[in-house]
C-alpha positions in Angstrom: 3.9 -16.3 -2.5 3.8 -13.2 -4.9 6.8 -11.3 -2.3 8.3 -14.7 -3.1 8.2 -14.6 -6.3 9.4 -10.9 -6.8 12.2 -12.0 -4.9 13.3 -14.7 -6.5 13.6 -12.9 -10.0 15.8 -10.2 -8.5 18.4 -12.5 -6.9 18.4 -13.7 -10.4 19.1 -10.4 -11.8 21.7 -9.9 -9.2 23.7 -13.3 -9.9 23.8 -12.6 -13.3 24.6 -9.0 -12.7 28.3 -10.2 -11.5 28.8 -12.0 -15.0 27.3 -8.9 -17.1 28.9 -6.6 -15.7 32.8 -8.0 -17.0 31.0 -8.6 -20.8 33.1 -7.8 -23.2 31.4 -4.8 -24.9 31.4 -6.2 -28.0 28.9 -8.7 -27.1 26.7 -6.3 -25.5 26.6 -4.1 -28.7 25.9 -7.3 -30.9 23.3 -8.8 -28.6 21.4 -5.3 -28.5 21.5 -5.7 -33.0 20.0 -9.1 -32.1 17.2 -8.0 -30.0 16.5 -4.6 -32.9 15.7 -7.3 -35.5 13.6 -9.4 -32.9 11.6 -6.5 -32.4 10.8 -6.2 -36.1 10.3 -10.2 -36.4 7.7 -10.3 -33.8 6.0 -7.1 -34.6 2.7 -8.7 -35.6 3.1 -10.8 -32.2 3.8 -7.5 -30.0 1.1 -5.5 -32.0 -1.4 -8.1 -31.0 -0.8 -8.3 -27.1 -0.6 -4.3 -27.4 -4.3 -4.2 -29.1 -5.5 -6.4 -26.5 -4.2 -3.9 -23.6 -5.7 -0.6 -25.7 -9.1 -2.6 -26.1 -9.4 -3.2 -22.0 -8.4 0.2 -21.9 -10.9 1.9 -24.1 -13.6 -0.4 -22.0 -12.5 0.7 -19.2 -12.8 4.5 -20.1 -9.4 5.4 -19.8 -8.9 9.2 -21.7 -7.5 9.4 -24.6 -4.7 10.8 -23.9 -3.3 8.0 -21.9 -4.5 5.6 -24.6 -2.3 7.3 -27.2 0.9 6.3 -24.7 -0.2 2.8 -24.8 -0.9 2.0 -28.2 2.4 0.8 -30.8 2.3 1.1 -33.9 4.1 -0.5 -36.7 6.2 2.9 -36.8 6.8 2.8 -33.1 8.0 -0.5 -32.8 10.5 0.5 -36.1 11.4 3.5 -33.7 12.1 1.3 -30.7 14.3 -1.0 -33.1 16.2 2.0 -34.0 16.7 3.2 -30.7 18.5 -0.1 -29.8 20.7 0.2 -32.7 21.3 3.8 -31.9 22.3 2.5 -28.6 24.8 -0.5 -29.7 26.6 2.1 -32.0 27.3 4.7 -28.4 30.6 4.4 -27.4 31.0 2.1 -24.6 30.6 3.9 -20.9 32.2 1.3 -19.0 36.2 1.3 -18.3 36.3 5.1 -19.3 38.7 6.6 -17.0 37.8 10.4 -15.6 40.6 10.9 -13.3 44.3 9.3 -12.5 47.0 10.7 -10.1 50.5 9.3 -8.9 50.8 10.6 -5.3 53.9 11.4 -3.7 54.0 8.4 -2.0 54.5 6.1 -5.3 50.2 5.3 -5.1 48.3 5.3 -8.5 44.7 6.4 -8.4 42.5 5.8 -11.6 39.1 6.2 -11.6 36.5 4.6 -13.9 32.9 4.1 -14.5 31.5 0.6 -13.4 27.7 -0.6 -14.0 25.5 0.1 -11.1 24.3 -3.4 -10.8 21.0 -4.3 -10.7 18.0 -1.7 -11.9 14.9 -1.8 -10.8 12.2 0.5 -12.8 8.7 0.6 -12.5 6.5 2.8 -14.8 3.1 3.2 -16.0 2.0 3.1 -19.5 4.5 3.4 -22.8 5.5 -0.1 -23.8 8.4 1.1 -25.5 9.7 2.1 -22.0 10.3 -1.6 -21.4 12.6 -1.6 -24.8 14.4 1.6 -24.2 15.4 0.3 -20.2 16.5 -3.2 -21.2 18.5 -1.4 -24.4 20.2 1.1 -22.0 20.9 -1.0 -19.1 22.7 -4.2 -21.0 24.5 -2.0 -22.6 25.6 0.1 -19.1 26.5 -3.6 -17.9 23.7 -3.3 -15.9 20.9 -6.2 -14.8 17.4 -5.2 -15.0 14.0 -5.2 -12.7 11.1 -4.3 -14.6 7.6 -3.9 -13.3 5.0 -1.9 -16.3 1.6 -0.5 -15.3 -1.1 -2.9 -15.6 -2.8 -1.4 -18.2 0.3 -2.3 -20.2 1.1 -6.0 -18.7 0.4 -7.8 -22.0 2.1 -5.8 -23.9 5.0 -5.6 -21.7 5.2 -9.2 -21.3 5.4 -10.1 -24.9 8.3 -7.4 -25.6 10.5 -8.3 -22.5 9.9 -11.9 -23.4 11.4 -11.2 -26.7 13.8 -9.2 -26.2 15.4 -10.9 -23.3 15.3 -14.2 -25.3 17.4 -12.8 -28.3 19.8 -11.6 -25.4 20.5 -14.9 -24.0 21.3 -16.1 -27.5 23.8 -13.4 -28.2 25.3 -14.1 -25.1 23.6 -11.8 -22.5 24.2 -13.8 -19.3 20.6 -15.4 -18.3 18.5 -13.7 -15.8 19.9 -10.4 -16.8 16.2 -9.0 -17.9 13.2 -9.9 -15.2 10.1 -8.3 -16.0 7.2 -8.8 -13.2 4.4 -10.3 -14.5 1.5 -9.9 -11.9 -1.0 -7.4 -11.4 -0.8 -6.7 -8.0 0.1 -3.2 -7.1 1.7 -5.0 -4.2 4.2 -5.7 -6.0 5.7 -2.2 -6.4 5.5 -2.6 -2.7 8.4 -5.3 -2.2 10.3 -3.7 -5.1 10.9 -0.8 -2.7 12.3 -2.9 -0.2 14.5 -5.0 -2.2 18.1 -3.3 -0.4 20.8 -5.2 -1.6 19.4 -6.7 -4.7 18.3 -3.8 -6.6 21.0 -1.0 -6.2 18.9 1.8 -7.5 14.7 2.1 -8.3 13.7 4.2 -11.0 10.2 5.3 -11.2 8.5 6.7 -14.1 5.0 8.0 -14.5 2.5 10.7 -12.7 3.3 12.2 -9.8 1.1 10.0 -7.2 3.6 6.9 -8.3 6.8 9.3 -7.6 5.8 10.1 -4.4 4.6 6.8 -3.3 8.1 5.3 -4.3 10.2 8.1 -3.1 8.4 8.0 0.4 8.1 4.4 0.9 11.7 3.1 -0.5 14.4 2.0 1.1 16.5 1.2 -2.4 18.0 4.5 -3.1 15.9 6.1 -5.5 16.2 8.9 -8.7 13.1 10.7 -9.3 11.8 11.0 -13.4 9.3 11.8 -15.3 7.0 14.8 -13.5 6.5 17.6 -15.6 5.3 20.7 -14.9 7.1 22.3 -18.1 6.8 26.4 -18.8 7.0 28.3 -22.1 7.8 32.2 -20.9 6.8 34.6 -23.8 9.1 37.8 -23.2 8.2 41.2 -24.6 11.4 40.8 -27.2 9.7 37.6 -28.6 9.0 36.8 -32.1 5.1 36.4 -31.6 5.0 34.1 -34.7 7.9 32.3 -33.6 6.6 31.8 -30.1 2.9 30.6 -31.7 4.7 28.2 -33.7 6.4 27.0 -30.4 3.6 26.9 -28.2 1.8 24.9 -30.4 4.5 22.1 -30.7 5.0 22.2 -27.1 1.0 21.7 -26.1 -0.4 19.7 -29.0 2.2 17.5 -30.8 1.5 14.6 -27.4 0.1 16.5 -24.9 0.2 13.2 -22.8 4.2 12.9 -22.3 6.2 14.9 -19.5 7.9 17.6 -21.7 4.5 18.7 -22.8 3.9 22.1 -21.8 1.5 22.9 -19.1 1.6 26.2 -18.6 1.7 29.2 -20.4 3.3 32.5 -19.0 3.1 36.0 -21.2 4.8 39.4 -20.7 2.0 42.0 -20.1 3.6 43.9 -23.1 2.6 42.0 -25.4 -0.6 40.0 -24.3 -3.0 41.8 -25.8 -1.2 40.7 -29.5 -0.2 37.6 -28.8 -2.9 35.6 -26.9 -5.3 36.1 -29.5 -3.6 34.7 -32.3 -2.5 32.0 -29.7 -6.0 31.0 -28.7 -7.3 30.8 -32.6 -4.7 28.5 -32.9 -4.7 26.5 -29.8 -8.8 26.3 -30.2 -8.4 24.8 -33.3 -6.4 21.9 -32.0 -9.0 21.0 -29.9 -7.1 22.9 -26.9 -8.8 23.9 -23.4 -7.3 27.1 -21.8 -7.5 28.2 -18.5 -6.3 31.6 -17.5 -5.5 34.6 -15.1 -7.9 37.6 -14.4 -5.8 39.2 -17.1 -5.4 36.6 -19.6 -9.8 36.4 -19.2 -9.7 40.3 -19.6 -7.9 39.9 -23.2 -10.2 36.2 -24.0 -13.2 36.6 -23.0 -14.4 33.0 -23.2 -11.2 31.4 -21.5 -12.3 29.7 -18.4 -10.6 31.1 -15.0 -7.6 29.1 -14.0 -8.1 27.5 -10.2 -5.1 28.0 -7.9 -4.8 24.1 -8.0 -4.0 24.5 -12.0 -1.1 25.9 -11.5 0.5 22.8 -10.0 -1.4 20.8 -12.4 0.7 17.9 -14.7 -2.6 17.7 -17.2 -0.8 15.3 -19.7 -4.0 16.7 -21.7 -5.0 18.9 -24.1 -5.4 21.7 -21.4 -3.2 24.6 -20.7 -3.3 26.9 -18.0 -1.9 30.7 -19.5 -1.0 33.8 -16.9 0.1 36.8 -17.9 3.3 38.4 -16.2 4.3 41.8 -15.4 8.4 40.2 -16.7 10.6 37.9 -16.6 11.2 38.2 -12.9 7.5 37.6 -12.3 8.0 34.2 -14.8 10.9 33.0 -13.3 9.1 33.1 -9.6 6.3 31.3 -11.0 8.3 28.7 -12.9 10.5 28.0 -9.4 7.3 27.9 -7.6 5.1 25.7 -9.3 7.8 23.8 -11.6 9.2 20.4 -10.9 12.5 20.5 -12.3 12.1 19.2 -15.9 12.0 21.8 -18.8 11.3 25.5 -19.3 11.4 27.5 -22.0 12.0 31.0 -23.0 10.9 32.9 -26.5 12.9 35.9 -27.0 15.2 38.0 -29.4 16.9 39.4 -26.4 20.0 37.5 -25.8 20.8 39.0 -22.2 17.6 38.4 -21.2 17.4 34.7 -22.4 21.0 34.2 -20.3 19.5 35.4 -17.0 16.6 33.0 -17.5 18.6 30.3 -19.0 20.7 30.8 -15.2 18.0 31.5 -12.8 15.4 28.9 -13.8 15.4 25.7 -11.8 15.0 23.1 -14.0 17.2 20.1 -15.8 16.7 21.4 -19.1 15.8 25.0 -20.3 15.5 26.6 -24.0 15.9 29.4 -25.9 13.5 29.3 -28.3 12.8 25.9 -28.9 10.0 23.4 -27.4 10.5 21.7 -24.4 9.2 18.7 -26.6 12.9 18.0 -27.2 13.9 16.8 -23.8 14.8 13.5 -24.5 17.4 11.2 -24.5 16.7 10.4 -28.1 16.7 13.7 -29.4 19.8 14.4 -27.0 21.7 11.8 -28.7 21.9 9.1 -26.1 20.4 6.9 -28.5 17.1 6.1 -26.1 16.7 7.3 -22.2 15.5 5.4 -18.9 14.1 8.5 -17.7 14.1 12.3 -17.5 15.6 12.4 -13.9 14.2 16.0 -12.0 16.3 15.8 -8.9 19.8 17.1 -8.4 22.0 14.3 -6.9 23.6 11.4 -9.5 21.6 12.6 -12.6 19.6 15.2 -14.2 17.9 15.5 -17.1 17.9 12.8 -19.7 19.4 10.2 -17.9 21.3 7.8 -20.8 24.4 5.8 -20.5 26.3 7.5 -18.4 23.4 8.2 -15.6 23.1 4.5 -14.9 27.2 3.9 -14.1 29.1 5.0 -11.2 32.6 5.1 -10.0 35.1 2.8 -8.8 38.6 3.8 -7.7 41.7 1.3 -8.9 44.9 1.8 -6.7 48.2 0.6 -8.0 50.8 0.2 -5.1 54.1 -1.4 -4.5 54.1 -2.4 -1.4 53.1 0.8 0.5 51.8 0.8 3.6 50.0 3.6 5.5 51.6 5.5 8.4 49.9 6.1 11.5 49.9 9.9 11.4 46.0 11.1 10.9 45.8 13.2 7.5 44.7 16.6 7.6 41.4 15.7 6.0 40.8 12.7 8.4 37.3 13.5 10.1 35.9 9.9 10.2 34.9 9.0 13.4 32.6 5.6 12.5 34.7 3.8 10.1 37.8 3.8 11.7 40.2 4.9 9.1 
């Protein structure tokens, strides 16, 4: 019954991901206004589901950290309004042509971005994920497949209810926005085996969920959301500069993915800088777990397991090792990183360039906190995801990560000779 039932609301995504995806983009913008100021007339409605969900939460025992990515507030639900309207004014993605040739034959080639159809994204915690998908995707031309954690199924519920509702009255073509409903984890389950109704799955949340829907899928899938994220403090650092940094990156929500997690510190300049770093960092309420060397220079910092080192803590913990240089960094950070953000404090511009090149991440700074990785702050207006793999997107995936190509091909009456081309290698299809 429930495989049924998941079923039934993608096919409805897909059929109505036909009409969408040929919406004039002026009703797409205007529908996306509509569902901003539904947001801000239901607010009291939305805030109520949302307290329920924290409340089972906090009985439940769930840490604190994970309770700040659940609860709204009247501010985030303004923030999530803004977002849509930050969305409606992008330019529109679909139609833009990236390449056109006439070929000697008389042929023209034009390619242009099309929707990718039907998205299915399944995440755990922050509601205004659901608001920021259904945002980007209508306005990609895209249909959407939603499935929140359970923790957050209230809450969920009552925003894709009302957002999808002030869609279909703008003219959003119904059955566009599904959101699963049900508890079962089971769920997740058939989502993953939904090949030729969901064209691509997108999950976000902790790394158990990434690797269960990477290894189990049989919808093509982009990887988001894992975040191992470094701040390297060279020996040409500003130490008040990179204190100020650190900070940002560990404290201001040390539950989201471009927190920082670990700490790496040229051996110059250790013994000055992790002093002042720990008063700080102490203050804030922040555990620290270190090296031999880092517990040589802090005497009271607890020793860092190897397992912390390939620890997401989405906590107020941070594991700190100190470095012989920035080689010694950079094969940390490509060992133990997963792709998202790194960072780099330093007044030494040749050394910031090498790093910037040589770590392996979507995203890496120059003196700044990874805290910025998102699409939001990027200017995409909201994101779906921070995607850490290499093929279709990385980074902050906005618009333009959830189109893809289609080729037109003008002719006049052309017809292909039988002479194989020189870059003919197909042997299935025939060509």
């Amino acid at each position: 019954m429930m495989e049924q039932a998941v079923r039934a609301q993608a096919e409805a995504a897909k059929e109505a991901s036909y009409a969408l995806a040929v919406l004039r983009s002026d009703v797409r913008d205007a529908a996306l206004h509509a569902m901003a100021a539904a947001l801000t007339e239901h607010a009291a409605e939305i805030l109520h589901e949302n307290a329920a969900d924290v409340a089972d939460a906090e009985a439940a025992g769930v840490r604190a950290s994970y309770i700040d990515r659940l609860r709204l507030t009247s501010e985030r639900i303004h923030a999530m309004a803004e977002g849509l309207r930050l969305t409606a004014a992008l330019p529109d993605p679909l139609g833009r042509e990236d390449y056109a040739v006439r070929r000697p034959n008389g042929l023209e080639i034009h390619r242009v971005r099309v929707p990718l159809g039907v998205v299915g994204m399944i995440y755990e915690a922050r509601p205004n994920v659901t608001a920021d998908a259904i945002g980007l995707c209508l306005k990609s031309g895209n249909a959407v497949l939603l499935r929140g954690g359970s923790d957050a199924l209230r809450s969920n519920a009552v925003i894709a209810d009302v957002l999808s509702r002030a869609a279909y009255a703008a003219g959003i073509p119904v059955g566009a926005v599904q959101m699963l409903a049900m508890k079962e984890r089971s769920a997740v389950d058939v989502m993953t085996h939904l090949t030729g109704l969901l064209d691509v799955l997108i999950p976000r949340g902790g790394a158990g969920l990434i690797r269960h829907i990477v290894e189990s899928s049989s919808v093509p899938v982009i990887e988001t959301g894992s975040g191992i994220c470094h701040i390297y403090v060279d020996r040409g650092a500003d130490l008040t500069m990179a204190c100020r940094i650190v900070r940002n990156a560990k404290v201001s929500r040390p539950s989201v993915c471009n927190a920082a997690e670990t700490l790496l510190v040229h051996r110059d300049v250790a013994a000055a800088f992790l002093p002042q770093m720990a008063e700080q960092l102490r203050a804030d309420g922040v555990e620290l777990r270190g090296c031999a060397e880092t517990c040589a220079i802090l005497s009271d910092v607890a020793a860092a397991a190897q397992e912390d080192w390939a620890t997401e803590y989405g906590d107020l913990i941070l594991s700190v090792r100190v470095v012989a240089d920035m080689d010694a960094a950079l094969r940390h950070i490509n060992r133990y990183g997963t792709g998202h953000s790194e960072a780099i404090v330093t007044n030494d511009i040749r050394t910031a360039h090498t790093f910037q090149q040589r770590a392996d991440a979507s995203t890496v700074y120059v003196n700044a906190s990874t805290r910025f990785t998102d699409g939001f702050e990027f200017g995409f207006g909201a994101e779906i995801g921070i995607s850490t793999q290499k093929l279709h997107a990385r980074g902050p995936m906005g618009l333009e990560a959830l189109t893809s190509t289609k080729y037109l091909v003008y002719g006049e009456g052309q017809v292909r000779e039988n002479t194989p081309a020189p870059s003919e290698t197909c042997g299935g299809c025939g060509a």
